[in-house]
GUDRENTI-762073 format. One line per 10 residues: for each residue x negated, y, z of C-alpha. Coordinates in steps of 0.25 Angstrom, whole numbers, plus 5000, padded with zeros to 4 digits. Example, Ala and Ser with C-alpha at 12.3 -4.5 7.8 and 13.67 -1.06 7.14 Angstrom:
<recs>
4951/4982/5031 ~ 4945/4996/5029
</recs>
This chain:
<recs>
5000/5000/5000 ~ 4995/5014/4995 ~ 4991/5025/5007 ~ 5001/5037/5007 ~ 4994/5048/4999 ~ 4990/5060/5006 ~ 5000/5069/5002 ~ 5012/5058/5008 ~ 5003/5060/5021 ~ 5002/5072/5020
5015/5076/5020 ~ 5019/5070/5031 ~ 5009/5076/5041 ~ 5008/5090/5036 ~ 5025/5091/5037 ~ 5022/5083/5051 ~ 5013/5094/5054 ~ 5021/5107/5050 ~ 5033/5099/5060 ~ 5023/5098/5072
5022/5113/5071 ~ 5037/5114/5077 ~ 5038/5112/5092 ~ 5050/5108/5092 ~ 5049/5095/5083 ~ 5058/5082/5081 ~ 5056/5070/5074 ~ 5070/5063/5071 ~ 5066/5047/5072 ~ 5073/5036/5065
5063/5026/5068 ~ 5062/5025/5051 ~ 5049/5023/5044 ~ 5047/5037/5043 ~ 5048/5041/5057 ~ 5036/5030/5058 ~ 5027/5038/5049 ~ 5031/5053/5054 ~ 5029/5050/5067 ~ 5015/5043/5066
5010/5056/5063 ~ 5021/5065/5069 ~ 5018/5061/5083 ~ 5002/5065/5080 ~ 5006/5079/5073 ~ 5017/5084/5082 ~ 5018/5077/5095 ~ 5029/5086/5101 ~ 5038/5082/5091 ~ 5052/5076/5096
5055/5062/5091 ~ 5071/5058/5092 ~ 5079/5049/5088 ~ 5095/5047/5084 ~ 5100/5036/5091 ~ 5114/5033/5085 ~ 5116/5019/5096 ~ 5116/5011/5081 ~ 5102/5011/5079 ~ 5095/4998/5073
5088/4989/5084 ~ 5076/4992/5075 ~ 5076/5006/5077 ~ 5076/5005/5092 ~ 5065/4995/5091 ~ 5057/5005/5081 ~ 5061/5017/5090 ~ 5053/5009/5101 ~ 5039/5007/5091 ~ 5040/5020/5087
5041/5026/5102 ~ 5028/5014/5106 ~ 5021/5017/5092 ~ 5021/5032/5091 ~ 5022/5035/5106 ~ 5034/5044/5106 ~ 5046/5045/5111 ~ 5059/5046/5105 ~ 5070/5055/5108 ~ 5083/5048/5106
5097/5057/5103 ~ 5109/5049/5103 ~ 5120/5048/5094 ~ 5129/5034/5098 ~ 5142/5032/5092 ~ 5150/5022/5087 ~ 5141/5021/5074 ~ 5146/5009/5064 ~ 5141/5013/5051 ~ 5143/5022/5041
5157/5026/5044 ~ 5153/5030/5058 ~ 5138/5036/5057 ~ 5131/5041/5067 ~ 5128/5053/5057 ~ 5136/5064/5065 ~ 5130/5060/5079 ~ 5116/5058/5072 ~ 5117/5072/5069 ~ 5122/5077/5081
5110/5070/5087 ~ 5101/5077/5078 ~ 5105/5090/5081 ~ 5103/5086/5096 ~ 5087/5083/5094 ~ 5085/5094/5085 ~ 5091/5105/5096 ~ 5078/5113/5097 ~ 5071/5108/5089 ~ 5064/5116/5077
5060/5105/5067 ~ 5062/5090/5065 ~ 5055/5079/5059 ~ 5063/5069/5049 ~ 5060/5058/5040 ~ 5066/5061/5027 ~ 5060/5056/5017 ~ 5063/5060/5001 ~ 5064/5046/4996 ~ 5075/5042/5007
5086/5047/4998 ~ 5094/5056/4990 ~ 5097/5064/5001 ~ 5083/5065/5006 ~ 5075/5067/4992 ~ 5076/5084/4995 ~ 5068/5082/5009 ~ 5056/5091/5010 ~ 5045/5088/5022 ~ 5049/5103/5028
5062/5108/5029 ~ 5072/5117/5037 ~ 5083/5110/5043 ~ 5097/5120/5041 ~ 5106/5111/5048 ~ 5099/5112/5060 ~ 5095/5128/5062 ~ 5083/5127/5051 ~ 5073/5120/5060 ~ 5061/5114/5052
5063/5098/5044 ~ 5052/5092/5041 ~ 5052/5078/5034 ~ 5039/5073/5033 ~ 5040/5059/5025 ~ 5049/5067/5015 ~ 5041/5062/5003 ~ 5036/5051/5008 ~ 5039/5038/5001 ~ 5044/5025/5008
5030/5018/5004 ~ 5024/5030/5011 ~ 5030/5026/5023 ~ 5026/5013/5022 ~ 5013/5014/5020 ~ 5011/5025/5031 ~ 5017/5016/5041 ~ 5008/5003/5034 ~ 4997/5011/5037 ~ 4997/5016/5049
5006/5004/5056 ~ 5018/5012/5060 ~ 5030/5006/5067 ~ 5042/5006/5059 ~ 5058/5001/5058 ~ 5058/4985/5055 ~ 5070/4987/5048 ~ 5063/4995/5036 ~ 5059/4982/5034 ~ 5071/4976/5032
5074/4986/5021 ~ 5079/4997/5028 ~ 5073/5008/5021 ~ 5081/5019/5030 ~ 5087/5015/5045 ~ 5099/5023/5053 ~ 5109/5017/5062 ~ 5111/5001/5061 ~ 5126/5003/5057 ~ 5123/5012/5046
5109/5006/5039 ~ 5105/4994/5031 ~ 5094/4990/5023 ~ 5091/4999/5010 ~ 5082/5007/5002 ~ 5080/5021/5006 ~ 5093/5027/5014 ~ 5101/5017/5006 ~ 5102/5008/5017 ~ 5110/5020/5027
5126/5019/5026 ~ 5124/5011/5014 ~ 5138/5008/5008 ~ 5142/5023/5010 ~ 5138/5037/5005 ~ 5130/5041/5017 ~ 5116/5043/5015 ~ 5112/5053/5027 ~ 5117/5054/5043 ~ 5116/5067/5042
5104/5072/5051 ~ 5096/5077/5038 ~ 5106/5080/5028
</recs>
């Protein structure tokens, strides 16, 4: 497998960089490949940043499993915000209380961190590495991964022998709530069957 170029590389840790001058910083964690790559160098660049979580109460056994590697690997820990319901499936998301909870780890704050990425979707193909979040007052987004490639992820984690999700294994390219996610390429895999494609924390 073929080393990132230096450009992929450098992109994330310059953007991680211009994050970490923000003192009031927060990383939102899925426990998805992506935050396995930011965090390895987020950690080492901005060590006052805020790692949370959205716990909907429907989360895969996997995730709480790799919420536990990535708290033992990357020594951190993560802030939970809660968001239980009667979650199903797609006719009763967590997508409102999702957002809700977003707002709540965001009060304060003056920029996140997120791991959108251009190649996730049709909905996501715009996302720039810097940007200003209107919904939530103008504070600064930035999107480190956003023109990394899958393979680019792979082969950072391959390298470095970063903890990840098990179930990307088992052809989950994209992981939400366990009522709501099956296996599938890209975000293809999240409410399949319907015409949903975001929760609505970034769009």
């Amino acid at each position: 497998m073929r080393g990132l170029t230096t450009d992929v590389a450098g992109s994330l840790t310059e953007t991680l960089q211009q994050a970490a001058g923000h003192d009031r910083l927060v990383l939102l964690c899925s426990f998805q490949k992506e935050e396995s790559v930011i965090l390895d160098e987020l950690l080492v660049i901005a060590p006052h940043v805020r790692v949370v979580t959205i716990d909907t109460g429907v989360l895969f056994a996997e995730t709480l499993a790799t919420w536990r590697a990535f708290e033992q690997h990357y020594g951190v820990r993560v802030e939970v915000e809660e968001a239980y319901g009667d979650w199903t499936g797609p006719e009763r998301c967590c997508g409102v209380a999702k957002v809700a909870a977003l707002e709540h780890a965001l009060a304060g704050a003056d920029a996140w961190i997120t791991g959108l990425r251009r190649e996730q979707g049709p909905t996501r193909a715009q996302t720039e590495p810097v940007d200003v979040d209107s919904k939530r007052g103008g504070i600064a987004k930035y999107s480190p991964l956003a023109h990394w490639t899958e393979r680019d992820l792979w082969t950072r984690i391959h390298e470095r022998g970063l903890p990840y999700h098990p179930l990307h294994d088992a052809g989950y390219e994209s992981i939400g709530c366990a009522p709501c996610t099956h296996p599938g390429s890209g975000r293809e895999g999240r409410w399949s069957g319907t015409d949903k494609t975001e929760c609505g924390l970034h769009l």
